[in-house]
N, C-alpha and C positions, 0 to 999 in steps of 0.2 A: 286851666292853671292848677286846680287843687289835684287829679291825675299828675302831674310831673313832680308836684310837694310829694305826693303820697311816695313816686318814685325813688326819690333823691333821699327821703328819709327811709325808706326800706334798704336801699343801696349802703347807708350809712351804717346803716344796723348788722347788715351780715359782713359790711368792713371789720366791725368793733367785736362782733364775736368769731371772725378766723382770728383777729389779732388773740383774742385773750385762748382761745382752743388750739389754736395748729398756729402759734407762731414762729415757726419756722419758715411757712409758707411763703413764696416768693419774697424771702427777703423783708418779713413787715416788723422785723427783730430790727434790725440793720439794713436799712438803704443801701445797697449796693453802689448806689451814683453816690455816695457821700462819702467814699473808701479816697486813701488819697493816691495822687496818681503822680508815677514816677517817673512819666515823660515831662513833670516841671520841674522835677527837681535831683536827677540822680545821674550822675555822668553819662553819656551817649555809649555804645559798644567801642570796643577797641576798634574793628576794621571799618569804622565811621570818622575815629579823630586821629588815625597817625600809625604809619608803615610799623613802628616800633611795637605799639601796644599790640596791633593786631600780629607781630609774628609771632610774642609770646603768647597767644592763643592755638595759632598753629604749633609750636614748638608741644606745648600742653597738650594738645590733640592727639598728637602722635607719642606722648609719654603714656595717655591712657590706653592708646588700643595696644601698648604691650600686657599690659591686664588682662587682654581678653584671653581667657581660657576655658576649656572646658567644663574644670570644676568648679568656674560660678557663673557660668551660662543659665543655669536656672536659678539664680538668685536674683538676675539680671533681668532675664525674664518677669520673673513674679514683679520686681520693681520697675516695670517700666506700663503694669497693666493700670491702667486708668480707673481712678475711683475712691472714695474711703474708705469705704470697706477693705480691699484691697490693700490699702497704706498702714487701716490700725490692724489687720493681719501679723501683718509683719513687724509692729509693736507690741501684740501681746507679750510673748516669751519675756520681754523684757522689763514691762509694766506688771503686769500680774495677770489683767481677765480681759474681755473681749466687752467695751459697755452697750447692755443692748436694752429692749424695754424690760429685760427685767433684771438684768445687773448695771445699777446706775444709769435707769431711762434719761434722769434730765443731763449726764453727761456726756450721751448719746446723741442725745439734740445739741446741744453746746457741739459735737464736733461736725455733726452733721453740716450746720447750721453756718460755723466758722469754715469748713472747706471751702466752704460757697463763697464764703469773704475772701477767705487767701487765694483762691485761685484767680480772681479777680485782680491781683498785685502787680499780671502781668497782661493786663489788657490793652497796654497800650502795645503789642506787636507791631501792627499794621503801619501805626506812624514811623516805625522804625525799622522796617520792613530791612531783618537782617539775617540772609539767608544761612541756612543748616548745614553743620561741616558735611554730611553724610552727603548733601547737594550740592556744595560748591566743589568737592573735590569728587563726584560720582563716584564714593566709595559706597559698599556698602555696610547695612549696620547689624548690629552683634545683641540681638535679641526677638523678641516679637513684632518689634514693630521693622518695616521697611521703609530703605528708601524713596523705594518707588512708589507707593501709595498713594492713592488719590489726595489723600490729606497733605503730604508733604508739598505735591506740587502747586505750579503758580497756579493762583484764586481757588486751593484748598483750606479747608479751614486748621491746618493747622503749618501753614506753609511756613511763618515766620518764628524764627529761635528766641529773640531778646526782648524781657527775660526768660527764662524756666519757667512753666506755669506747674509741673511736676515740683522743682527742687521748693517753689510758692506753696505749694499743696501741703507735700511733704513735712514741711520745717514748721510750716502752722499746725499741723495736726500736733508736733514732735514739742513747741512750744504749750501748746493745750494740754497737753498730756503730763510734760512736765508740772505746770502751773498746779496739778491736780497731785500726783505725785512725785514731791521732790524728793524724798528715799530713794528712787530710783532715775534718778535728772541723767547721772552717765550715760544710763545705759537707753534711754528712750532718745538723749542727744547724738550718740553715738548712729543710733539706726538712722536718725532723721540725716545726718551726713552725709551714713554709705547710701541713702536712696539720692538722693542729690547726686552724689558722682558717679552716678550707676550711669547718670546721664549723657555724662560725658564719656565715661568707659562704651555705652553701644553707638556713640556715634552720632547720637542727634541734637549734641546740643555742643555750644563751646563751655570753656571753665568760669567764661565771664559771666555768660549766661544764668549758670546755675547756683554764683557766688551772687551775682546782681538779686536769682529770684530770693535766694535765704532775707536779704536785705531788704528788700521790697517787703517781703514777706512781715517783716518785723512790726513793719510800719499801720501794715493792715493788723497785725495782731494788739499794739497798742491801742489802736482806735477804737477796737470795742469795747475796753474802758472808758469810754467818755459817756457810754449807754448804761441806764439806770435797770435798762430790761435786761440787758447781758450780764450787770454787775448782780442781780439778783437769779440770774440762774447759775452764772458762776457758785455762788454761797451755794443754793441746793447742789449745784454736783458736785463739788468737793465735799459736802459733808453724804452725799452718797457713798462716794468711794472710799473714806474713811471708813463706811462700814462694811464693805468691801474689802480691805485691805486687812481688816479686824485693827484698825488704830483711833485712838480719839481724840486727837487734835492735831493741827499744824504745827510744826517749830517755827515760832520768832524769827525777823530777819537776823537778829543777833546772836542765835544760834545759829543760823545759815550762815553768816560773815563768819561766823569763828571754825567753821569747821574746814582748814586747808587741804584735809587732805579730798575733801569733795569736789573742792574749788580748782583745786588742780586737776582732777581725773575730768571733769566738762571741756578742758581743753588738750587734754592727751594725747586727741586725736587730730585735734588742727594739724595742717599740713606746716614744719619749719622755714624757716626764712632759705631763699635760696643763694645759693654760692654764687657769688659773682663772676665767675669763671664759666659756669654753666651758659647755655645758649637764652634761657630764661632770665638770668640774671644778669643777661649784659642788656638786655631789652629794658630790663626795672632802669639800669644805670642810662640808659639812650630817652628813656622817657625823660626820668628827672631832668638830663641836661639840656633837651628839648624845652621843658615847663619853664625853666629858671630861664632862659634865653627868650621866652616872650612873655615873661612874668610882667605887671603893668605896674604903676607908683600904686593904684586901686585895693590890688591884690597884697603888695607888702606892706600897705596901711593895715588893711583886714586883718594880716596875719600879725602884726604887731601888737593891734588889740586885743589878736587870744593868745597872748602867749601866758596871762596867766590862767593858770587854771583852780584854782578855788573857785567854791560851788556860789559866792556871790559876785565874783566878777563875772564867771561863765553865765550865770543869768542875766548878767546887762550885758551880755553882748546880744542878744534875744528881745530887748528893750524894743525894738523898731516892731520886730515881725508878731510880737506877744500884741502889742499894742499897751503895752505898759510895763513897770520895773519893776521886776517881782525881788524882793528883800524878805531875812527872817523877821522885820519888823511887818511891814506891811502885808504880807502873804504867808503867816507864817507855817500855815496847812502847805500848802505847795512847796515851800522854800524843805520843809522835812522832806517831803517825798521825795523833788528832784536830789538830793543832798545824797538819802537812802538807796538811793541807784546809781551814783556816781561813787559812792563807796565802793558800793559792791564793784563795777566796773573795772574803778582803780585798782581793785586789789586783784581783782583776774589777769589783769593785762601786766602787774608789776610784776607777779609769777613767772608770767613767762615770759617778759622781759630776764627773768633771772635765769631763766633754762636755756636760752639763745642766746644771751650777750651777746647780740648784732651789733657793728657797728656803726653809727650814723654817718650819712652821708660825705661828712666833711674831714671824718677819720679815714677815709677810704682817695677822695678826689683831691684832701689837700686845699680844700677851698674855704672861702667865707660864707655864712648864710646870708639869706640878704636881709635878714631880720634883723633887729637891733640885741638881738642875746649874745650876749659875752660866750665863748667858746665855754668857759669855764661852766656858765649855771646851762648849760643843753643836760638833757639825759644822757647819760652814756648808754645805755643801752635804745635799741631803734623798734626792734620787731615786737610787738605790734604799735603802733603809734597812739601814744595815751593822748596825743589832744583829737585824733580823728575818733578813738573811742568817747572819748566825754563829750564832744562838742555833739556824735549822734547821737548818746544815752539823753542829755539835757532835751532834746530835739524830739524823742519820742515822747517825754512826759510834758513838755509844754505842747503839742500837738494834742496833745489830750485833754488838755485844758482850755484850748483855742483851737477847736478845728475848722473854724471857718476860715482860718487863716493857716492850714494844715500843709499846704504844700510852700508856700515860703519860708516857716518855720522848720522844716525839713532841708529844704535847699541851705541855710542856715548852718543847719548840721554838716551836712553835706559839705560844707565850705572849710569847717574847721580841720577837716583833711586835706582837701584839695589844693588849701593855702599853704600846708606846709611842703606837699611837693615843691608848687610852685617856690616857692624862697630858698627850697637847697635843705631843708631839716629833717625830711623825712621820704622814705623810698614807697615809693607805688604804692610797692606791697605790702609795706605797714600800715599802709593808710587802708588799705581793702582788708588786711585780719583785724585792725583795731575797729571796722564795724563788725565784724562778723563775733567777734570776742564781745563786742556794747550788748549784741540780739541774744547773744548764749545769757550774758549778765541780768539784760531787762528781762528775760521771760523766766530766770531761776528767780527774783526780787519778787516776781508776781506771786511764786506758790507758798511766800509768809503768811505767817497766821494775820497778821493785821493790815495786811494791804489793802484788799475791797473797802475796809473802815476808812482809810486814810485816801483813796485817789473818792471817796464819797463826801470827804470832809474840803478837799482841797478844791471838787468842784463846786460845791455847794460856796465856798470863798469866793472865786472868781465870778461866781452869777450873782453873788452878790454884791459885787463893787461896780 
């Protein structure tokens, strides 16, 4: 008996010193199995739920292979080579330096470390076992990798496209990077982008795919805020790279909110709202009329309930899946933070509401919504959809604070777009840039000077009640 003690306590011991020496090792920073997983909670692919969605995927597919050209065949290349190394590559010029053990070792680890999380965003493939355009139309593809490769085919390990575990990669590094330097948020969000639709320009992925993985992505990259070991190597590598950078200190989110002209250049490069006349945008118009003709009485309750959007109704709609009502009386740590991120959100997404003036649904079909909102109080403007933006911004920072309850809390989020399809208020495609606009907003909200302070104070609230 005392041979198997001696075991278990020797076993115990060199647990506790890989964790405190090499923790990065197999994930003993962040649980890998405790990432959340987007087969509970994030729409299925297009050519899974409805002819319509999936021919705007095809339509997309064939818009990107006129891209393909010559002179960025090797750019395409270089973005489709597997690795971080490879990904912060092609972020330096943009960032400043390359972090290695001896320029910003612990923000080396930090990416190293988060690759491993993000890529993970897209692990559930298999269950959804959704074949590669480069394979379902035996084309082939427009960079290093082939179609025909062992990987691609059936019971290869990389047979299945949804989501992107590239565009996952990608966006987490490009999210981390930001978080560290926000001086340069354009242009490190810009690369994280073009490597995303590199993917869809050689051919092996759809657009759903690689919009789905930024998304997913998001979701893993808030989670490791909820860790006390993340949140203190974060602190060391940003004040690394401050001295790297030759600066010393972060700006305030309140310098962050105020300055528009930065706020607008993070979305300059999103893709516009599409003309309804297009082959794409008659598919956006066949979706919605689709949703709305098997909308349920379930579905226009739900959506009735979010129609407002201030930051204390938006938290009781979250009441069920939080497991309690988060108020600025009762939570008041939390009720700031989620507030601080829906600002920011708001203000990105009302931007370019103002640069698109889309029209909503009901300006264009002549119709009622099925909501209870007077014609008069709708936003006039559609592209990108501010309640699908808030309901997922709200959704990543209560998962943060509840993640044992992290994939209904998301589904949550998730709903507060999906509902407005369904009732007639808002197009597909609003609802798909108004999360992509919430992930750009939460990971620019992260690189404030008093953030780490504040998601430490809010959970420190919640483990206390």
């Amino acid at each position: 008996m005392q041979p198997t003690r001696d075991i278990l306590l020797k076993t115990v011991i060199i647990v506790l010193m890989l964790t405190s020496f090499f923790p990065s090792v197999h994930g003993l920073i962040y649980p890998y199995a405790s990432a959340p997983n987007g087969y509970y909670f994030y729409p299925l692919p297009n050519d899974t739920t409805g002819a319509s969605m999936w021919l705007a995927d095809v339509y997309k597919y064939y818009e990107a292979k006129k891209l393909r050209t010559d002179s960025i065949k090797s750019s395409l290349t270089s973005d489709m080579r597997w690795g971080v190394d490879s990904m912060l590559i092609r972020q330096v010029p943009g960032f400043g330096f390359l972090p290695s053990s001896s320029h910003a070792p612990q923000l080396s680890t930090l990416l190293s470390e988060s690759y491993n999380i993000f890529s993970r965003a897209s692990n559930f493939k298999s269950s959804v076992k959704r074949v590669r355009p480069c394979r379902r139309f035996r084309e082939a593809t427009f960079g290093v990798e082939s179609a025909y490769s062992s990987s691609f085919r059936p019971g290869g390990s990389s047979e299945y496209s949804f989501p992107s575990s590239h565009a996952s990669a990608s966006w987490g590094i490009a999210l981390t990077l930001m978080c560290v330097n926000p001086w340069k948020a354009d242009t490190i969000i810009n690369r994280g982008l073009a490597h995303s639709q590199s993917r869809v320009i050689g051919g092996v992925h759809w657009q759903s795919d690689v919009d789905a993985g930024k998304i997913l992505c998001t979701a893993n990259y808030a989670r490791i805020f909820s860790y006390d070991s993340l949140l203190n190597l974060i602190d060391i590598a940003r004040s690394q790279t401050l001295v790297e950078l030759g600066r010393t200190e972060y700006p305030s989110f309140e310098s962050l909110f105020a300055n528009d002209d930065t706020l607008s250049l993070l979305t300059q490069r999103l893709s516009g709202p599409y003309d309804m006349s297009t082959p794409v945008g008659s598919c956006d118009m066949a979706v919605l009329t689709d949703k709305m003709s098997k909308c349920t009485s379930s579905v226009v309750t739900a959506a009735n309930n979010q129609i407002d959007l201030s930051t204390t109704h938006i938290l009781s709609c979250f009441s069920s899946q939080v497991g309690k009502t988060i108020t600025s009386e009762s939570h008041p740590a939390i009720y700031s933070l989620v507030d601080m991120h829906l600002r920011m959100c708001r203000k990105m997404c009302e931007q370019m509401q103002d640069r698109y003036d889309k029209p909503l649904p009901y300006d264009i079909l002549h119709m009622q919504p099925l909501t209870n909102e007077a014609l008069s109080t709708l936003y006039t403007d559609s592209y990108p959809s501010l309640h699908s933006a808030l309901g997922w911004t709200a959704s990543l920072v209560l998962m943060m604070m509840r993640p044992s309850n992290q994939n209904a809390i998301l589904k949550q989020g998730v709903a507060f777009g999906e509902n407005r399809v369904a009732t007639g208020c808002s197009w597909p495609s609003d609802v798909e840039m108004g999360r992509l606009v919430a992930s750009i907003a939460f990971g620019y909200v992260t690189s404030c000077r008093e953030y780490t302070d504040m998601v430490r104070a809010a959970l420190a609230e919640i483990n206390s009640q």
